[in-house]
N, C-alpha and C positions, 0 to 999 in steps of 0.2 A: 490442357494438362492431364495426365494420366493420373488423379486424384485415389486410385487405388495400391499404384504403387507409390505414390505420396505416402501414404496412410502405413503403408507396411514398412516403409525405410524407417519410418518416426515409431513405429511398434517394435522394429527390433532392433533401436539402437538409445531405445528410453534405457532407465534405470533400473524401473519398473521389473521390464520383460528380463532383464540379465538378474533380478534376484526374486523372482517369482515361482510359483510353485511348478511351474511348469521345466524351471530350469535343467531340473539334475535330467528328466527327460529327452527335453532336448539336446543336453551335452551326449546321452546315451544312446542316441540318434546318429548324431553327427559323428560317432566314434565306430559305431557298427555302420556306418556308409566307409569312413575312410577304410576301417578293417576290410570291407569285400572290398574295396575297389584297390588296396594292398595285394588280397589275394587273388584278385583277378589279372592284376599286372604278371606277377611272376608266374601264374600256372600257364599267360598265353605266351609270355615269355619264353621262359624254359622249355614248354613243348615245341613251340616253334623253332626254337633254337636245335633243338632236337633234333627234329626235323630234318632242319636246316645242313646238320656237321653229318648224321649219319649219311644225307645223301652225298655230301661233299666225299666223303670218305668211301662212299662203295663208288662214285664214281671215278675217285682217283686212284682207284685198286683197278677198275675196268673202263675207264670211259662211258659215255653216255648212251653210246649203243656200241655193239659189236660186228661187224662185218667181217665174216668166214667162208670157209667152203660147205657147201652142203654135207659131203661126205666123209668131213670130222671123225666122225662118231663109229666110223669104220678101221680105226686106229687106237691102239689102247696105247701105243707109246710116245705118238707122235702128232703133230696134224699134217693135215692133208693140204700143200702149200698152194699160194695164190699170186699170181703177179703183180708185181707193183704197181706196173704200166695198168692201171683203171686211169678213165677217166673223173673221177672224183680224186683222185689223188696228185699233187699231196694239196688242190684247194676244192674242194666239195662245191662248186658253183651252181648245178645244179639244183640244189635245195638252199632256200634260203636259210637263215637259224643257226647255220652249222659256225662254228667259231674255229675249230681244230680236228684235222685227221692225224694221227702218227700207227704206224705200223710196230708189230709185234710179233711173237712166237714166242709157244710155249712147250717144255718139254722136261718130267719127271724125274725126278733123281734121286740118288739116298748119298748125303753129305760122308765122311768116313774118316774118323781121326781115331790116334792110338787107341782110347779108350770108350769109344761110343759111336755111332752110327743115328741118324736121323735122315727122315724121307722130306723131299724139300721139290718145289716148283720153282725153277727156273725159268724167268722171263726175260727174252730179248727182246732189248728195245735199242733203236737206232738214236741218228742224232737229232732227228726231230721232234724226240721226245717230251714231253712238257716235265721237267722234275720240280716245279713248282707244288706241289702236293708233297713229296717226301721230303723235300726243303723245310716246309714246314713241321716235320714229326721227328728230324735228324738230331739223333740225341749225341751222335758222337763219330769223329771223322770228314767226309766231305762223300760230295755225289761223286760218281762216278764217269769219269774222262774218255772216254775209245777213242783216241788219235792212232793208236797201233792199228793193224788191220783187224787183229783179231786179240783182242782186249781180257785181260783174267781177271779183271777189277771188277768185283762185285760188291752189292747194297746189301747188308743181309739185314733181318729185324731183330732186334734185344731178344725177342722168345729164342729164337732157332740159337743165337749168340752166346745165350744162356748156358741152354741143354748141353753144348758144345762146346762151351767154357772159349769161346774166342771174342777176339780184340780187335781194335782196328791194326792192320801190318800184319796181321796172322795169314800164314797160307793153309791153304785145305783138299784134300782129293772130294770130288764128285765120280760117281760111278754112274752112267746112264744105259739102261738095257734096250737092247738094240732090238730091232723088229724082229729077225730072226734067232730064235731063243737058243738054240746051239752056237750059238757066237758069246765070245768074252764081254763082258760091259767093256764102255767106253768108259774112259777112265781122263776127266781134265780138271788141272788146279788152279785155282782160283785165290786172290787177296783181296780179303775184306779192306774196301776203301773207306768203309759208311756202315753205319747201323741204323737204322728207324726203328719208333716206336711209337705205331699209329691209336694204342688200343682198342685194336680192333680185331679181337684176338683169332677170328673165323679166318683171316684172313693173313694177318702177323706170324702165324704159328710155323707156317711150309713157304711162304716166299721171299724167293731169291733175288735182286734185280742186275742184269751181266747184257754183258754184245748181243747183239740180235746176230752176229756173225759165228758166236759159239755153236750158236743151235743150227744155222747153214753148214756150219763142219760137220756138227755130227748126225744132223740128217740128209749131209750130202747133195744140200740144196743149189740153186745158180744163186748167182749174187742179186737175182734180179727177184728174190722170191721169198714172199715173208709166211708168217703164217694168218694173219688177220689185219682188221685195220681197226683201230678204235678212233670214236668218233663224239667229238663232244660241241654241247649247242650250245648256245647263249642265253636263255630262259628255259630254265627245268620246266615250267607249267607246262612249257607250249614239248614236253618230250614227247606224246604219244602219236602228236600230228604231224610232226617230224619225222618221227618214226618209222610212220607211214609212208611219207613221201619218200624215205630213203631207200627202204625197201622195194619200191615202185622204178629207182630211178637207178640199182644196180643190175649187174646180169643175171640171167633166169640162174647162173650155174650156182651163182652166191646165196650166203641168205643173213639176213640183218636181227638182230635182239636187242632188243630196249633192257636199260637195270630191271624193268616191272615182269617183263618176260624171267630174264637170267636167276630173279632174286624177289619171288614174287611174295615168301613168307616173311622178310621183311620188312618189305611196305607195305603189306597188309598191315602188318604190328603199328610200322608208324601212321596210319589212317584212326586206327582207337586211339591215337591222343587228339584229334578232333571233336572224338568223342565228349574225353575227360572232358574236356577243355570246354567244350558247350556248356556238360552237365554244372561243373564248380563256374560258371559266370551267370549261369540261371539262378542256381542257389544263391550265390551272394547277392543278387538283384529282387530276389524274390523277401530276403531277409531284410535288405537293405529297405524297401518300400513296406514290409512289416511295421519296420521300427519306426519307418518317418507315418504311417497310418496312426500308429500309436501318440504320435508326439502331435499330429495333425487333431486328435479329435480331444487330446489334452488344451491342446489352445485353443481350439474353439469350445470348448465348456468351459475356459478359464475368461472368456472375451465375451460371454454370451449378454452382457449387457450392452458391449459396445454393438454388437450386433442391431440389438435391441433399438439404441438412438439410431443407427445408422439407418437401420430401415423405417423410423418415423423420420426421418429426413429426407426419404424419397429413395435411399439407394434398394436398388432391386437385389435378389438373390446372390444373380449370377456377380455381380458388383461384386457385393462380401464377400462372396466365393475367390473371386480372384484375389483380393486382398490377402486372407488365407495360404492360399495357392503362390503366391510368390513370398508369402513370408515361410514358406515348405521350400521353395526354390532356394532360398538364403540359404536354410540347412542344408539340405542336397549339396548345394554349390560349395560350401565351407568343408562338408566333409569330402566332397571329391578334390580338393585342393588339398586336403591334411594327406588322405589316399594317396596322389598323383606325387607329392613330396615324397611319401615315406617309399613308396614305392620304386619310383623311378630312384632313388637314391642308393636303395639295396640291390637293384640291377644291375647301377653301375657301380657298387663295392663286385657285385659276384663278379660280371665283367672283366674290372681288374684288375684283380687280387685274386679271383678263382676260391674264396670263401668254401663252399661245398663242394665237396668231392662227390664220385658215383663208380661206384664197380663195374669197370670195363667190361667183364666178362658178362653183366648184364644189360649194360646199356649203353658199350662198345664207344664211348667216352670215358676219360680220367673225371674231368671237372661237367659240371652241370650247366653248359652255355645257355647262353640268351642271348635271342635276337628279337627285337621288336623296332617299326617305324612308327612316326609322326603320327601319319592319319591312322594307325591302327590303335593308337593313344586317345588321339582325336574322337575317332568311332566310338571306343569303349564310354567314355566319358559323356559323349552327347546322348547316347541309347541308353544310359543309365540313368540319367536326368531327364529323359523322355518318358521310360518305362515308369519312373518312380513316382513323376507328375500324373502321369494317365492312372496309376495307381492310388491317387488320392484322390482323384475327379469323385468317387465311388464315396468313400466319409465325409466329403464336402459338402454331401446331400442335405446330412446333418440340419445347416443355417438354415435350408426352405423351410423346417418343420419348427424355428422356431418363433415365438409370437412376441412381434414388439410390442404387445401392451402389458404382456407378463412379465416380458424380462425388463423394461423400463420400470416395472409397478416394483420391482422387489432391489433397486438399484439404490 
């Protein structure tokens, strides 16, 4: 029998120990364990969450990599078009990871109604489009259909919507200037089918979503000829070695960009909340084994007799020490149970109910998500209770120093 946790179960479920000096202590313990392990829940939460939506959203503005022409960039109006006919298209076989290709084209405009004017990105996209991304931010309307050859149904976002005072069923001219600057803009109208609002405002503010057949009219393209391909994986972790291999595995003429290429000031930004997010779990871990140190060398100068018989009865140091040591483990454990309660609780109010809000235009969310798993729960919990034990190993020293004939002589 493990006569030391015998010993500790019987110490901390006497009467004794629940109305002892040590009490208010230990309640003070066990409530600055649950408080860090409260705030350790929601800061890896909410960052990860984070994380999580701004990638989902800059990939479902661009996909997870890009494939174009090299000589892009030799065009202020237009791009420089690409055949459809690739072998990666429309299933990317060659690399594994890939989930979806869908093809696109992009091409500038300035919208033009009785009373205002605004400059706007017009994206063609076909019908293999994925509109599962704007499905989900479509605040009013529906997606947009091209069964006609060449479709004026257009996505517009609530910003552009705005400015422009239109609605869903509202028609509009679009002006687009042609490569050759002595020629008249092109001139095509459009009905707003759909409106989105991603909050994402870099992004929200100039795009259009219409036919990938518009932009073949008016840059007089074959039917056979888009302007890129976007391309998305199944595992974001695994993007850069994807990346890689896609870049490997199209023609020299082409060339491929990851989100981290495209939008590297970004994820830069979102790598500092790895940061936070170490720093606030260290501190509360560091606090949290503070307080149970304090509560640990309370009970053992409050117990120093029982010490005393126990090592005239043969038990050795390390013995008492553990006796100690898991009645520290009781606390830990109580307060990471108050913690894992209140916490997980408030996750899933924020979850779903969206309680806190955040300014889009800072942190290109409406609401403050959270995501978190099981074993990242699991993790936190076990490393806390690890850390906090090896944190007391250190005051536990205490018992060897002290003498069972004194503390027996004064009992």
């Amino acid at each position: 029998m493990n006569y030391e946790l015998f010993i500790a179960n019987r110490l901390t479920k006497s009467k004794e120990y629940k109305s002892s000096v040590s009490s208010p202590i230990i309640k003070i313990a066990i409530g600055a364990i649950s408080i860090g392990m409260v705030m350790m829940l929601i800061s890896l939460a909410t960052g990860l969450g984070l994380q999580q939506k701004i990638r989902e959203k800059v990939a479902g503005f661009n996909g997870h990599l890009v494939i174009s022409n090299f000589d892009n960039n030799q065009s202020k109006t237009s791009q420089v078009p690409i055949s459809i006919e690739q072998e990666f298209y429309p299933d990317f076989k060659q690399v594994k990871g890939v989930k979806h290709v869908q093809v696109f084209a992009t091409r500038p405009g300035v919208i033009r109604t009785e009373s205002d004017f605004e400059g706007v990105l017009l994206k063609g996209v076909g019908k293999d489009y994925d509109w599962s991304f704007f499905k989900e931010y479509l605040v009013s309307g529906n997606l947009p259909s091209f069964q006609t050859k060449i479709s004026k149904e257009v996505l517009l976002s609530q910003t552009i919507a705005n400015r422009m005072q239109l609605k869903v069923g509202d028609q509009f001219d679009t002006f687009f200037v042609k490569e050759n600057s002595n020629n008249l803009p092109s001139r095509r109208v459009f009905q707003v089918v759909g409106i989105f609002n991603t909050g994402f405002e870099e992004f929200d503010q100039n795009l259009m979503l219409g036919d990938l057949n518009q932009i073949r009219s008016l840059n007089k393209w074959e039917a056979n000829q888009v302007g890129g391909f976007e391309v998305f994986v199944k595992d974001f972790d695994a993007l850069s070695a994807i990346a890689l291999e896609v870049y490997q595995s199209i023609d020299a003429t082409l060339d491929s960009r990851s989100l981290f290429e495209q939008f590297p000031q970004i994820f830069e930004w979102l790598k500092l909340f790895d940061g936070n997010i170490a720093v606030i779990i260290v501190i509360m871990i560091v606090v949290a084994g503070i307080n149970m140190i304090t509560a640990l060398l309370v009970l053992i100068l409050e117990r120093t007799q029982l010490i005393g018989v126990l090592k005239t009865l043969g038990a050795t140091s390390w013995s008492v020490r553990k006796i100690f040591l898991y009645n520290a483990a009781y606390i830990v454990g109580r307060g990471l149970f108050l913690g894992n309660l209140i916490g997980l609780l408030l996750l899933f109010l924020q979850y779903k109910f969206h309680l806190i809000t955040l300014d889009p235009k800072s942190y290109y969310v409406h609401v403050a998500p959270v995501a978190i798993t099981i074993w990242q729960v699991a993790f936190l919990n076990l490393g806390t209770l690890l850390l906090c034990i090896c944190m007391m190993l250190i005051p536990s020293i205490i018992i060897t120093k002290i003498s069972p004939a004194k503390s027996v002589k004064f009992a």
